[in-house]
C-alpha positions in Angstrom: 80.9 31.1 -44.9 79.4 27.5 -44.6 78.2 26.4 -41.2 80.7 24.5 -39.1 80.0 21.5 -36.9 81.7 19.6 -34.2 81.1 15.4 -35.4 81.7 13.1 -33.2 82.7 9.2 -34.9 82.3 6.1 -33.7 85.8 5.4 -31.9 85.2 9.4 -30.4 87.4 11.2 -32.7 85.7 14.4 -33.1 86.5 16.9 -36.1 85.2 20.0 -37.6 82.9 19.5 -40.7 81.0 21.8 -43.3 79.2 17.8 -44.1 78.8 15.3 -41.4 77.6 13.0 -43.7 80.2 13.3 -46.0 83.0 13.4 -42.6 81.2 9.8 -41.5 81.6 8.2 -45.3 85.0 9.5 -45.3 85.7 7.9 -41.9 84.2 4.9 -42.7 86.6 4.9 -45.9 89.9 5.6 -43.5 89.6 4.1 -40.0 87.0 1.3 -40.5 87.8 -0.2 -44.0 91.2 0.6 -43.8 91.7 2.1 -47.2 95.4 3.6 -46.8 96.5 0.5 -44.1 98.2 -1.2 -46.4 101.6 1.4 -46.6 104.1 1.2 -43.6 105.6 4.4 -42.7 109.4 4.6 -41.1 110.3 6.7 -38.5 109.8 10.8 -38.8 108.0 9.8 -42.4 107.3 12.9 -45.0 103.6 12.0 -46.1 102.3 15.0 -48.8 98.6 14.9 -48.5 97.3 16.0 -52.0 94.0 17.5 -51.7 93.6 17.3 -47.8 90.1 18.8 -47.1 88.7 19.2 -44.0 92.0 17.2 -42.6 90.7 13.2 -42.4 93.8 11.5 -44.0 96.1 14.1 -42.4 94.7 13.1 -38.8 94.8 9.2 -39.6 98.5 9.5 -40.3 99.5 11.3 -37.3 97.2 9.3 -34.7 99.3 6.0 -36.5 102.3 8.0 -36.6 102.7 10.9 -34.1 106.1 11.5 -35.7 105.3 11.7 -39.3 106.0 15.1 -40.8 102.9 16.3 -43.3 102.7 18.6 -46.2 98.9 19.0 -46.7 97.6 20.9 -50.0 94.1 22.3 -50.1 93.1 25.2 -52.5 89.5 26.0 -51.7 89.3 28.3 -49.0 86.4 27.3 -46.5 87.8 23.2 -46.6 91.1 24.8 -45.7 89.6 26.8 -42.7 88.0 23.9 -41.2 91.6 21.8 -41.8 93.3 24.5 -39.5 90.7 24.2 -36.7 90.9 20.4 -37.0 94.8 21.1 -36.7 94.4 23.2 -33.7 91.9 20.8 -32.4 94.2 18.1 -32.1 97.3 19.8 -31.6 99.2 18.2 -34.4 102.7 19.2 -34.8 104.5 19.2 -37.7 101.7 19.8 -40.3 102.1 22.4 -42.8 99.0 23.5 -44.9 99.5 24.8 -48.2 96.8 27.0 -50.3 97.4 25.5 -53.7 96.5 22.9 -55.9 98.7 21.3 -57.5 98.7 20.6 -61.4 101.1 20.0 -64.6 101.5 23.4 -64.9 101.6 26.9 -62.5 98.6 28.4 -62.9 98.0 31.7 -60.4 94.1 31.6 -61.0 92.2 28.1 -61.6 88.1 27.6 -60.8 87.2 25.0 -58.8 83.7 23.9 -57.7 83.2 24.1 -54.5 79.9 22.0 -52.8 79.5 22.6 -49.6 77.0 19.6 -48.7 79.8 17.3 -50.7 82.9 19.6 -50.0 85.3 16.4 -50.3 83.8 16.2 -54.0 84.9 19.9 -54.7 86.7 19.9 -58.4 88.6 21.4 -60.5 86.6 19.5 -63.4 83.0 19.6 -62.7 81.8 18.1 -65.8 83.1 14.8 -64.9 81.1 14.8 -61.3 78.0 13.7 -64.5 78.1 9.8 -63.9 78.3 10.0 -60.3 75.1 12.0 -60.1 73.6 9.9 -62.2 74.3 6.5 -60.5 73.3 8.3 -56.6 70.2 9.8 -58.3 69.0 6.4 -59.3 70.0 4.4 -56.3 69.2 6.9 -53.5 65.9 8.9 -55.4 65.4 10.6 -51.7 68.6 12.4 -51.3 68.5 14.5 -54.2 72.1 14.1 -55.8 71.8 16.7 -57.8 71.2 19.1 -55.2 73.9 17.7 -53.4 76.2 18.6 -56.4 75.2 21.7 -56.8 78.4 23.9 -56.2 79.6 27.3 -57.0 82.9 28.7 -58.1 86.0 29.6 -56.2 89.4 30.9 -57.4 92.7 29.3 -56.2 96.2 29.2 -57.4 98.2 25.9 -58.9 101.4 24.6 -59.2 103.7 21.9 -59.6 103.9 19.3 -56.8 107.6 19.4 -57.4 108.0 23.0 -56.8 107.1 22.3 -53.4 108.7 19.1 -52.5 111.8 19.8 -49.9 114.8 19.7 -52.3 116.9 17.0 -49.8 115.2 13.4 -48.2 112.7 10.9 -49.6 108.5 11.4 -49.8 107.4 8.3 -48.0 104.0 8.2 -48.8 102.0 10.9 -51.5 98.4 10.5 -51.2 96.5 12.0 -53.8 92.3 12.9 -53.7 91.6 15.3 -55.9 88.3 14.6 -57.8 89.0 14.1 -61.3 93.2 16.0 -61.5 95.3 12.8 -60.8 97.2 13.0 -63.6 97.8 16.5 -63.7 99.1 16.1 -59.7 101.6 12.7 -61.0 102.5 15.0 -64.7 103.4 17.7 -62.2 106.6 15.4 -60.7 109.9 16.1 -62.6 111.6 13.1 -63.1 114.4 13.8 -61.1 111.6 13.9 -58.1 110.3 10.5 -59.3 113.5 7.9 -57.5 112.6 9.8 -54.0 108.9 9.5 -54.0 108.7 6.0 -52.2 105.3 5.0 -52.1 101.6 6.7 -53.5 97.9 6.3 -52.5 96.0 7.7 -55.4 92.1 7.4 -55.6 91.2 7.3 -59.5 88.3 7.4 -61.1 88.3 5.8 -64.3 86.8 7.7 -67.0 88.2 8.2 -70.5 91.4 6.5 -70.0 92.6 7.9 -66.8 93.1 4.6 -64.6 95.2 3.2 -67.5 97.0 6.6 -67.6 98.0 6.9 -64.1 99.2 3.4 -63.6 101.1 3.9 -66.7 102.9 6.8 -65.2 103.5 5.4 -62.2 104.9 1.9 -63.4 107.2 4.2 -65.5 108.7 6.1 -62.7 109.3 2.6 -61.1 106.9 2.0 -58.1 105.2 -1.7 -58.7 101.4 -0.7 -58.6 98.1 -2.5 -57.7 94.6 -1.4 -58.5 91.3 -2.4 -56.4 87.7 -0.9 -56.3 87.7 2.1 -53.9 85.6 0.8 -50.9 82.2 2.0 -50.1 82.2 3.5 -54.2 79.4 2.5 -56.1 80.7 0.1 -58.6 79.2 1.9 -61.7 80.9 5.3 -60.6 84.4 3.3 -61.3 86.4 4.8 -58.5 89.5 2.6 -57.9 92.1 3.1 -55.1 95.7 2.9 -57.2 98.8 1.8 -54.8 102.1 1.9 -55.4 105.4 1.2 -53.6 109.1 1.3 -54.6 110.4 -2.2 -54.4 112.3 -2.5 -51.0 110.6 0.2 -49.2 108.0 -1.8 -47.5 110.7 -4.0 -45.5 111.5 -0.8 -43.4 
């Protein structure tokens, strides 16, 4: 079991963290550069939190919206302890953690890397962590990327997002952060799903075709979608943050 520490940030919000390096970027991401501020929420909102971690999205949403019901998914084991605590921690009601990933296809054994000095890189496809070791290795020599990346396996089950949406209401916001499986998370959406799925927050990174591919998907299931450089990302890892809102929704 990986080492657990209490981090406090700069505004005091304190959260249970395998990394507090990692926890500060990723606050730094959320609450200072605002990377998900841009989607309104309406009252007693559904957000599903695809790939929730150690709970930093999760939280954001319900300090902004104390109502907001959440459906957070997080299939590697030790992330998904310290989520719970950071639950518990903060007493937020009306979160319910799932064990799963989610994929194209059900799937009740799927290896994932799990890094516990980068746990929020943890991946399903390793192979493509390559570039972004690469670029840290040659900017920042003295933290040893490759180290950093150096993971081991852990076993989780996967299914289809839509298997697990709630069969009546509207998805006001899906964010996705899953480290390489974005299109198997929007190819795991029945179409039927698509018209009440309102608005998505997907971070992308855009190797072999991907960026083009989850736009594509997303344009097709009728949500007008923007692309930007995901903020604090090395340009040469080619992360981009991919929004997308139904027409209409965003006057609520």
């Amino acid at each position: 079991m990986t080492s657990t520490t209490l981090t406090t940030f700069a505004n005091g919000l304190r959260l249970y963290t395998q990394s507090p390096d990692e926890a500060r970027f990723q606050y730094r991401e959320i609450f200072e550069h605002g990377c998900y501020e841009g989607m309104s929420l309406p009252p007693r909102a559904l957000v599903v939190d695809v790939g929730a971690c150690i709970g930093m999205f999760t939280l954001y949403t319900k300090l902004r919206h104390p109502d907001a019901r959440v459906i957070a998914f997080e299939p590697v084991a030790e992330s998904r302890r310290i989520l719970d605590r950071n639950i518990a921690l903060h007493r937020l009601a009306d979160v319910r953690v799932e064990a799963h990933g989610v994929g194209r296809a059900p799937n009740e054994a799927v290896s994932f890397t799990y890094y516990p000095r980068l746990p929020g890189n943890s991946t399903r496809y390793p192979d493509q962590k390559a570039l972004q070791i690469a670029v840290l290795a040659e900017k920042y020599p003295d933290e040893d990327a490759a180290a950093n990346h150096r993971g081991f396996q852990v076993t989780a089950p996967v299914d289809r997002l839509s298997r697990w949406l709630p069969r009546d209401g509207r998805v006001d916001l899906l964010k996705i952060d899953v480290e390489g499986a974005e299109i198997d998370v929007l190819e795991g959406i029945d179409a039927d799903d698509w018209p009440r799925i309102d608005r998505v927050v997907a971070e992308v990174q855009d190797l072999d075709g991907r960026l083009a591919a989850a736009t594509r998907l997303l344009r097709d299931a009728g949500l007008d979608t923007v692309c930007e450089p995901s903020p604090l990302v090395e340009t040469e890892i080619r992360t981009f943050l991919v929004t997308a809102r139904r027409d209409g929704r965003e006057a609520e």
